[in-house]
N, C-alpha and C positions, 0 to 999 in steps of 0.2 A: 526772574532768575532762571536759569540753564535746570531742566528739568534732570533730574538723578539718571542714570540708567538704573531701571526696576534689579537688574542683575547686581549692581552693586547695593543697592540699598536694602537686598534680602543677605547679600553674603555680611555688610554690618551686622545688623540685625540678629545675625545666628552667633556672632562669636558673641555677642553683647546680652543675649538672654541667658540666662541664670542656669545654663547645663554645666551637668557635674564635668569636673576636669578631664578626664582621659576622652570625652566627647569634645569637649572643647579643644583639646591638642589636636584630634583628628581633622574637626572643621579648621583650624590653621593648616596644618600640612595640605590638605585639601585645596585652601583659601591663595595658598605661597605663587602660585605662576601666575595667578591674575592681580597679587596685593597691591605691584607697584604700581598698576594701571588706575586702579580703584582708589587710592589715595593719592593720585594724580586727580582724577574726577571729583574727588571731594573737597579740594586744595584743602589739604593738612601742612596744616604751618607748626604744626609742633618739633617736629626735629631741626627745622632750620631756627626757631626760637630758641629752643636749647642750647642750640653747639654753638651761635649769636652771645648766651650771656656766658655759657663757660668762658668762651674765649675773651670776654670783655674782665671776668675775673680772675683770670692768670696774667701772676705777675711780667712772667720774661715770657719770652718766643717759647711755643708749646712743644718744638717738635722732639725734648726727651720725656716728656711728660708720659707716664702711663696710664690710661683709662679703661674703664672697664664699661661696657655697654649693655646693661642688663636688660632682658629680653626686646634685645635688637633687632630680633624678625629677618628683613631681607636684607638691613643694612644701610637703611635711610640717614640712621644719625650716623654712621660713622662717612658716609659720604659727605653731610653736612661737616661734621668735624674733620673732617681730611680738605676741605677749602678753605678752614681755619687754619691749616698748618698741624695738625692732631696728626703724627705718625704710628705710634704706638699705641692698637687700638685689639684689647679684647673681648670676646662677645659670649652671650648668654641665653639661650633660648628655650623653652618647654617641648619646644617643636621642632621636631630633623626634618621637616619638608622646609621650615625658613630657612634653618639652619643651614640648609642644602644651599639656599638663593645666596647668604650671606656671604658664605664661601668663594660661591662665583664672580664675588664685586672684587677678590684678591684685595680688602682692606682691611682685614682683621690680620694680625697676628697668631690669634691663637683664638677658637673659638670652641666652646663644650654646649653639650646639653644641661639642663639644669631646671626641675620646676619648681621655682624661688615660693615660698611656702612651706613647699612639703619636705626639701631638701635645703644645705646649707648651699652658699656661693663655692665654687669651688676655689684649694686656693689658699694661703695663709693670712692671719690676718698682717694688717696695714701696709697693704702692697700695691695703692694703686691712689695716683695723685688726683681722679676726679671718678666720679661712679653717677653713672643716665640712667634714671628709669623713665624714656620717655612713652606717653601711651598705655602702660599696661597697668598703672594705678586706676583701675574703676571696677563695680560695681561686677560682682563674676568674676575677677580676673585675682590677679597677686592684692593679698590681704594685708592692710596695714601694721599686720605684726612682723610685716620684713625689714621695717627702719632700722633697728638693730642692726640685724646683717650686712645690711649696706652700710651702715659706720664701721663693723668691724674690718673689713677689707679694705677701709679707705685711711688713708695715712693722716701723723694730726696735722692740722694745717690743708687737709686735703681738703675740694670741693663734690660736691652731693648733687646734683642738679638732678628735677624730678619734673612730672607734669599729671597734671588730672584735668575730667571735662569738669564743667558746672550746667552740664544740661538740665534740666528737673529730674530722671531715671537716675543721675548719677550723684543728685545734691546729699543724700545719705551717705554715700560713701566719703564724697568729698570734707562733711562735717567729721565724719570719723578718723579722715585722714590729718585734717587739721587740727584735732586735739593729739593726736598723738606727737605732730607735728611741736605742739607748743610746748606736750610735757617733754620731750627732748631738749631743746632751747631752756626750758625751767631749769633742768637737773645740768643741767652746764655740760650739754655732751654734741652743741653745735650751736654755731649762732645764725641768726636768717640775716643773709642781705638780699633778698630779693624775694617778695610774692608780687605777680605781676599779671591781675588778668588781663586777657585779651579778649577783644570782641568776637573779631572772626578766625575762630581755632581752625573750625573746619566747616564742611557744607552740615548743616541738618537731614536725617535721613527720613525725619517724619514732619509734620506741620506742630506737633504736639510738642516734639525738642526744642524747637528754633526760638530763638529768640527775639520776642516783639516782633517776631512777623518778616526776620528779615532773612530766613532761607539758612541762616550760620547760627552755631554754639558759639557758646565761649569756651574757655579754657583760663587754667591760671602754671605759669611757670614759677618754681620756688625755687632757690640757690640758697645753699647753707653750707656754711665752713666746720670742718669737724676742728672743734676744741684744741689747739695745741698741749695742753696740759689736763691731768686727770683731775677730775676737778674736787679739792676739799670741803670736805663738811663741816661749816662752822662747830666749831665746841658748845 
């Protein structure tokens, strides 16, 4: 396999260790003019996978559809989703240096700051027919107490499309992600059609990540429909 460049596999590495937030925004802002290169060198398939099954689960031609792109970075998925035919596309970021890049792609609509956590979505609820969090569900990043907020933004009938690694550093998070995942689905507040790993998410940054030896993570894509109805509680 194609050796990393040492430059990109320190600048993973630094958003991916366990520093507090406002340090972590920085090394994004910081991270933003080299991102697209670097997850170019890492072949990241996770935005072309995502904006792949959205569009495989909308019913008609997407292009009045309104989505919301949560911490979209430079703009990868909404590039992806804009060769699905996605016209109506807004964005969400912790960081004004992505936020800067995403801008410049002129694919967004409308794009705000926002660090999903600690602040709500901006925004009313049920106003947006698919909601992406691709990439920033791991381990250090946006904590899985933000399911909520992303169903509330999202219209009923609306789609949810999310993504996480399953490297070993991230298999903690990823368990945590997916009980909260199933108590959602229990209480009748979405249904899942799609958990979907994938072998090669992206490149491995260490020998210690990869899987069986073979230089790539996996990853898993999930798609969930929000409830069209509020759901009752048996008597």
């Amino acid at each position: 396999a194609m050796v990393l460049p040492s430059g990109v596999r320190e600048r993973v590495a630094a958003v991916h260790r366990g520093s507090a937030l406002p340090e972590r925004l920085r090394q994004y802002d910081g991270w933003a003019t080299d991102y697209d290169q670097d997850v170019a060198a890492l072949e990241y398939r996770a935005p072309h996978l995502a904006a792949a099954s959205l569009a495989f689960a909308f019913p008609a031609a997407p292009a009045g559809a309104r989505l919301l792109d949560v911490a979209c970075g430079t703009g990868l998925v909404a590039r992806e989703l804009h060769r699905h035919g996605f016209r109506c596309l807004h964005g969400v970021d912790g960081s004004a240096g992505m936020l800067e890049r995403a801008r410049s792609t002129g694919l967004y609509q409308e794009l705000r700051q926002c660090v999903l956590g600690r602040e709500p979505l901006p925004g009313p609820a049920e106003q947006y027919d698919a909601v992406t969090v691709v990439g920033a569900l791991g381990e250090g990043q946006v904590p899985t107490s933000v399911l909520p907020e992303l169903l509330r933004v999202t219209k009923p009938g609306g789609f949810l499309c999310l993504t996480t690694r399953s490297n070993p550093s991230n298999l903690r998070y990823k368990r945590e992600l997916e009980a909260e995942l199933g108590k959602l689905e229990r209480c009748g507040a979405w249904q899942k059609l799609l958990a979907q790993e994938v072998e090669h998410w992206e490149r491995a940054t260490s020998e210690e990540e990869s899987t069986r030896g073979t230089g790539y993570i996996s990853g898993v894509v999930y798609l969930y429909q929000k409830c069209p109805v509020p759901h009752l509680e048996e008597d």
